[in-house]
N, C-alpha and C positions, 0 to 999 in steps of 0.2 A: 840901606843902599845895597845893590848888588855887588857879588865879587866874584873877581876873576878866579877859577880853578881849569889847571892845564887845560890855556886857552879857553873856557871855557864859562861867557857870564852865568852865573847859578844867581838865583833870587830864594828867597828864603817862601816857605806855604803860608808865612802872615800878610808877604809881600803881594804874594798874589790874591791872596783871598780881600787884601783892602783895593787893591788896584781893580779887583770884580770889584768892591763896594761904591768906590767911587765913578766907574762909571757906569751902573745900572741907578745910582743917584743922580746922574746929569741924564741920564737919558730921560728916567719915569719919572718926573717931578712930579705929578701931576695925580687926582684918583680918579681913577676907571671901573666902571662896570662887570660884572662877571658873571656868568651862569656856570655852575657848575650842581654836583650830588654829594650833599654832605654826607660822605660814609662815617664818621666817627665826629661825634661832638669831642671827647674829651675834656669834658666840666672837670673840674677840680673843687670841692665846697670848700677846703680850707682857705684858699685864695680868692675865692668867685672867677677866677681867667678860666678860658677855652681855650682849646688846642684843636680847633676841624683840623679833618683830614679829607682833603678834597680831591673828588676827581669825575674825572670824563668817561663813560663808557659810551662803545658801539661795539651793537649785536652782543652785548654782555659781556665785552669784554673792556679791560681800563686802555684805555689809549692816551691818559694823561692823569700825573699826580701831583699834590703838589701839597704842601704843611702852610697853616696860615694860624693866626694869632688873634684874636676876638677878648682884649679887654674888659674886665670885671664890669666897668663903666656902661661901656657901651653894649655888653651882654644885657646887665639891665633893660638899659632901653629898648633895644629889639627884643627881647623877651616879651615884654611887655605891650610891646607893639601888634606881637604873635597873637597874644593870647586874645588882644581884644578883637584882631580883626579874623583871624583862621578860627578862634575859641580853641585853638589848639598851643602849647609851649615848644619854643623853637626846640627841635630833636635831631637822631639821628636818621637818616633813608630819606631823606627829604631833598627837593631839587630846590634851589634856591638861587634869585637874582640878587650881588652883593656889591658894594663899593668897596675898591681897597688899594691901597697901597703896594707898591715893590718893595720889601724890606730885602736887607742883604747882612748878614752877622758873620764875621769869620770864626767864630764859633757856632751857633745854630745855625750857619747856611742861611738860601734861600727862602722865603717866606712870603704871605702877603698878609696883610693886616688888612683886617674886616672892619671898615667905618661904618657899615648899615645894613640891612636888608631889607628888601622889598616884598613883604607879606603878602601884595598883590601877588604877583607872580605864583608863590609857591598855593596860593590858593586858588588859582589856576590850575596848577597842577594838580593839586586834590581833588576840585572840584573833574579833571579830565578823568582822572584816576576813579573816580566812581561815575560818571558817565560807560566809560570801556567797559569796568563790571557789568552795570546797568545790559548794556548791548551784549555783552557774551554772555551772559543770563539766560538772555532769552533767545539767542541763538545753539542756545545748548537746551532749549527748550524745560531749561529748569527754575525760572521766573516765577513759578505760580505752582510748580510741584510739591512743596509742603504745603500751600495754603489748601490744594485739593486733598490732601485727608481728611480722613472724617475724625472730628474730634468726639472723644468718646461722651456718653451722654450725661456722665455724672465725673466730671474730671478731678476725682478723689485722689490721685497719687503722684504729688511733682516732684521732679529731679529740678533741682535749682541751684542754677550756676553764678556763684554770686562770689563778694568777699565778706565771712563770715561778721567782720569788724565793721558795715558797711552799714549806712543811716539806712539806705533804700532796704536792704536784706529785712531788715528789723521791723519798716513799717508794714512790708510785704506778711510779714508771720505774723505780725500784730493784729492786721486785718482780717487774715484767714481763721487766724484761733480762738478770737476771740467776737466773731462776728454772731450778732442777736439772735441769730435763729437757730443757733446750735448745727450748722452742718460739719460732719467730721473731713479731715482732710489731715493726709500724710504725706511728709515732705521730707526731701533727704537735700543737705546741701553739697554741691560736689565744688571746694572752693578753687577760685581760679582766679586771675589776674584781669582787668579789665579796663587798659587803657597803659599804652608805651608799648612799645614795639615786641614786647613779648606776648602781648594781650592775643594775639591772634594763636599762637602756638599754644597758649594754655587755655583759652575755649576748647579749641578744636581735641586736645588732649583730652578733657573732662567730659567732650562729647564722646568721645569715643571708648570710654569707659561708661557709660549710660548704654552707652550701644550695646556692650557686651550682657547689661541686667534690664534691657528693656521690656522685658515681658512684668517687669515688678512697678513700672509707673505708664499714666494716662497722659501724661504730657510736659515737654521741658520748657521752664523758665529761666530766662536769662538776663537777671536782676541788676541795674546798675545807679546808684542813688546820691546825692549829697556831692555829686564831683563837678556839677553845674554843665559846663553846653566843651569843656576844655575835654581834652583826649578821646575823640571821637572818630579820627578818621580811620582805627583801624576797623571799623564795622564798615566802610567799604572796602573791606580786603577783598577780592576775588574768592580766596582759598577758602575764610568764613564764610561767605554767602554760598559759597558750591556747597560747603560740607551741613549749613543747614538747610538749604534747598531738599539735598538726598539723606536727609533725616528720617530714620523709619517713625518717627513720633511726631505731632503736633507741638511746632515750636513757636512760644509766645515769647515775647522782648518788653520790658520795661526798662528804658537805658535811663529815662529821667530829664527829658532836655526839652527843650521849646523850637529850634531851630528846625532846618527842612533837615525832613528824614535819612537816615543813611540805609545803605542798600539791603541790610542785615534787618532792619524793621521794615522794608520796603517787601522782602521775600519771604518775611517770617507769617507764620499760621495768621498771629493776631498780633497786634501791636498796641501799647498805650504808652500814654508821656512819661506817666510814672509809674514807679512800683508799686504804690495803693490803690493806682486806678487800674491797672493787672488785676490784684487781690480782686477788687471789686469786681470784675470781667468773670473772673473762675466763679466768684459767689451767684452774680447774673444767671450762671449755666444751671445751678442748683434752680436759681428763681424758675428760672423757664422752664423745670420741670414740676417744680410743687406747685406752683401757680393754679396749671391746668389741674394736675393731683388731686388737689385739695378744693376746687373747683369739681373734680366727679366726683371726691368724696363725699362731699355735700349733697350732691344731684342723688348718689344711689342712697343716701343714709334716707333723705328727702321721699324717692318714689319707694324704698322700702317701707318709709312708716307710714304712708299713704294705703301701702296694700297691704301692710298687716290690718290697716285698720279696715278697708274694706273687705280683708276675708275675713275677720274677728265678727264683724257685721251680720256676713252672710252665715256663720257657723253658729250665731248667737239664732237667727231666723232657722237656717234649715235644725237648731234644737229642738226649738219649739212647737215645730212643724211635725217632730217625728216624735216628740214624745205625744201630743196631741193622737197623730196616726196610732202611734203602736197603742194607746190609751182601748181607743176604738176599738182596736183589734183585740186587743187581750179580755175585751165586756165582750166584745162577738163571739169568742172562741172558748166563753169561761166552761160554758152549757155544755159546749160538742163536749171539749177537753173532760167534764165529769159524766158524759155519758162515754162516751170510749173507754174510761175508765173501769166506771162499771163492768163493761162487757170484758173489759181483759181480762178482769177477777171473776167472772163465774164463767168464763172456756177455760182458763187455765187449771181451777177449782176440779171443772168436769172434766179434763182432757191427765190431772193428776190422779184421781178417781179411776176410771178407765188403765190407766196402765200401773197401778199400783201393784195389782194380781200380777200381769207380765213379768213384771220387774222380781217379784218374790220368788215366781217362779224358775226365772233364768239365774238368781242367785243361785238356788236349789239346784237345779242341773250342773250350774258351774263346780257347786264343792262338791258332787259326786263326781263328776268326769275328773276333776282333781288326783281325789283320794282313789279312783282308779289305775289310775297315769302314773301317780306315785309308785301303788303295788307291781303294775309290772316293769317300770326302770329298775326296783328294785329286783324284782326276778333276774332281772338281763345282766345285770352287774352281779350278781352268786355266779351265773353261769358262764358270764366273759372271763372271770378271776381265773376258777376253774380250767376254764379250756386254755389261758396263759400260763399257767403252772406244766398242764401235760408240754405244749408247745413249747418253750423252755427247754425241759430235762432233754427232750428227744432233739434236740439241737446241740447242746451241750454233748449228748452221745456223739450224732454224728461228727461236730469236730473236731472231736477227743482221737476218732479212726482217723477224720483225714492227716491231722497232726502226724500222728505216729505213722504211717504211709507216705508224709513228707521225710520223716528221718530218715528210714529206710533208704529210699532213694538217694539220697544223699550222702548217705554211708556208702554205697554203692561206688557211687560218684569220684570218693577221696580218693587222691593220689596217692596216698598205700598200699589202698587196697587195691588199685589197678596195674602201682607194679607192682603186688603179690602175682596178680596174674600171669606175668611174662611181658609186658610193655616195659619199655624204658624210655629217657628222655635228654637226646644227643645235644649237647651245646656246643659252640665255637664262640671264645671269646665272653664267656658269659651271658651269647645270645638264644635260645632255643633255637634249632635249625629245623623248620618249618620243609624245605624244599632243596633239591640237589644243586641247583646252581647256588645255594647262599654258600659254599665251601667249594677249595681248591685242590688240587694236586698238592701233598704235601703240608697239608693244614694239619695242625695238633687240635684234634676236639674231645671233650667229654661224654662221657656214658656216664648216664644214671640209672644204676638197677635197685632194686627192692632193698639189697647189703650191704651196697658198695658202687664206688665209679671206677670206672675204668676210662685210660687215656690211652688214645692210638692216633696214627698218622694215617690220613689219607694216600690210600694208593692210586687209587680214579673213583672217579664217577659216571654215573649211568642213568641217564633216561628210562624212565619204565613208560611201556605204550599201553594207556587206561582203554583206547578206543576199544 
């Protein structure tokens, strides 16, 4: 009960919080429908209960929230409901038509309680949600932009985006490696998450790391196996279809499922249901080129041994033709060949006859002009000796004079001997004084004579006129 403080009725926060409870109980008796965007499941596995957190946005922004309650019980059931009709498990980022109740707790507050949900609706939704991609796809003109590459002709090196632990991964490498005709193939797994709300953030991550080493594979595959037709809606993300749309590689999709395609295998290079039937697609490409291969290997091995055999033929014929001919010819030419013979041996005979005398004789002149030639180089060498010996000495003489006619002068030349003569040699300062202006009025200079110097001071000086 309420009580009075200085004048004042005060009610207690349990009093009002049930006075809310009781009358949002007589008002919402009743359950009603709700569309709202479940931003947060909040599962608990210890309990199996839900905790959404629900709300309203426009133009991105929350314009209404509100906490509701979703029973273990009946999570089950609409779980399950999800799964069969979306192929998807009820999540978070989803819009959702709900029945529910007004709940009021004076401790939890306000709440509504989730009796149902309408998987119509939210597959509605999905299904709008991949129509809009579909439409902005091709208004971005990037619909068909990976399909138009060229895939390379022998698609020997895949980047494969899968989960290592994955049934599909396994049949996928099982196929390629160990397929009958021995084609080789190199594959790098680049692992990633592939289905729940983070599925789209860790493709596009793993693409983009393939981007950075794309010159090292021929085409990326994006493996998904063993998880039946359930968590598919994020391959119509927008964000995944753009980012493989504007893939610099040939991107193929094996996600594994029967149902209508999603916009991620709608825009990819090549697509199949499953990951074996993928494998099989990349071994096809080897077919289509050994096929014809081995098809003109046949053809040239075929018209090759056709023409050896026909020139083997012809070289067996033109044999027997030319040993035949040359036969002929060797009987026709035996007769000439030992008369020509003949005659080369009796010219040669007479023609060495005839010049034998020459020949004797030009030896004869050769060793006299010899032993000629000899005696006077030897004359000329006694007399060049000779005449270098005189040439020598009389050189030796003359620079013996001019030597001695260098000293002289030279002696001449020495500064002693020139001041013996009466020159001397004035300095100022330790400089030789060349000219009357090098010294002043009152300068102290030196005399150098022949015995001695003498020091004196300038009293003037005087220009002499040479003109």
């Amino acid at each position: 009960m309420p009580e009075k403080v200085n004048d004042k009725i005060v009610f207690t926060l349990l009093e009002v919080a049930q006075s809310i409870q009781n009358t949002l109980a007589q008002r919402y008796t009743s359950i009603f429908w709700v569309k709202a965007e479940m931003n947060k499941l909040n599962y608990y596995s210890h309990s199996g209960h839900c905790y959404p957190e629900l709300v309203e946005k426009k133009d991105g922004k929350v314009i209404a929230q509100l906490k509701s309650t979703l029973w273990k019980d009946d999570y089950e059931i609409i779980n399950n409901n999800f799964i069969s009709v979306l192929k998807e498990p009820l999540k978070e980022g989803i819009k959702i038509l709900f029945a529910a109740r007004l709940s009021f707790d004076p401790v939890y507050g306000l709440s509504l309680r989730i009796i149902d949900i309408d998987p119509a609706y939210t597959l509605g939704d999905l299904e709008k949600e991949k129509r809009e991609t579909i439409i902005r796809l091709k208004q971005e003109n990037l619909f068909d932009k990976n399909k138009s590459l060229k895939l390379s002709l022998l698609p020997q090196r895949i980047a494969i985006i899968s989960v290592e632990t994955s049934k599909g991964y396994a049949d996928f490498t099982k196929v390629i490696a160990q397929n009958p005709w021995g084609y080789c193939f190199f594959y790098f797994l680049f692992p990633s998450l592939l289905q729940g709300e983070k599925a789209v953030d860790s493709i596009i991550a793993q693409l983009n790391r393939i981007r950075k080493v794309k010159h090292h594979f021929d085409v990326v595959a994006i493996i998904r196996g063993g998880g039946g037709d359930v968590g598919l809606s994020c391959y119509n993300s927008y964000e995944l279809s753009k980012e493989i749309a504007n893939f610099p590689l040939p991107v193929i999709t094996g996600i594994g499922h029967a149902t209508n395609e999603t916009v991620t295998e709608m825009i990819a290079h090549q697509n199949a249901i499953t990951p074996t039937k993928l494998a099989e697609y990349l071994i096809q490409q080897f077919h289509n080129f050994s096929v014809p291969l081995n098809k003109a290997i046949d053809a040239v091995s075929n018209k090759s041994r056709l023409i050896i055999y026909e020139q083997k033929n012809r070289l067996q014929y033109t044999s027997r033709y030319f040993r035949s001919v040359t036969q002929n010819v060797l009987v026709s030419n035996k007769g000439i060949v030992a008369k020509q013979t003949a005659s080369l041996i009796y010219n040669a005979v007479f023609i060495f006859r005839k010049n034998k005398q020459e020949i004797l004789q030009t030896i004869k002149m050769i060793n006299t002009g010899a032993k000629n030639l000899l005696n006077f180089n030897a004359n000329l060498i006694i007399f060049s000796k000779e005449k270098l010996l005189t040439s020598h000495a009389q050189f030796q003489k003359r620079t013996a004079t001019a030597l001695t006619n260098i000293e002289k002068h030279i002696a001449v030349l020495d500064p002693d001997n020139v001041l013996k003569r009466g020159y001397s040699i004035t300095r100022l300062n330790g400089k030789v004084i060349k000219s009357q202006t090098d010294v002043q009025k009152n300068d102290a200079i030196e005399t150098i004579l022949f015995d001695g110097i003498i020091t004196s001071n300038v009293k003037s000086t005087k220009k002499t006129d040479k003109s």
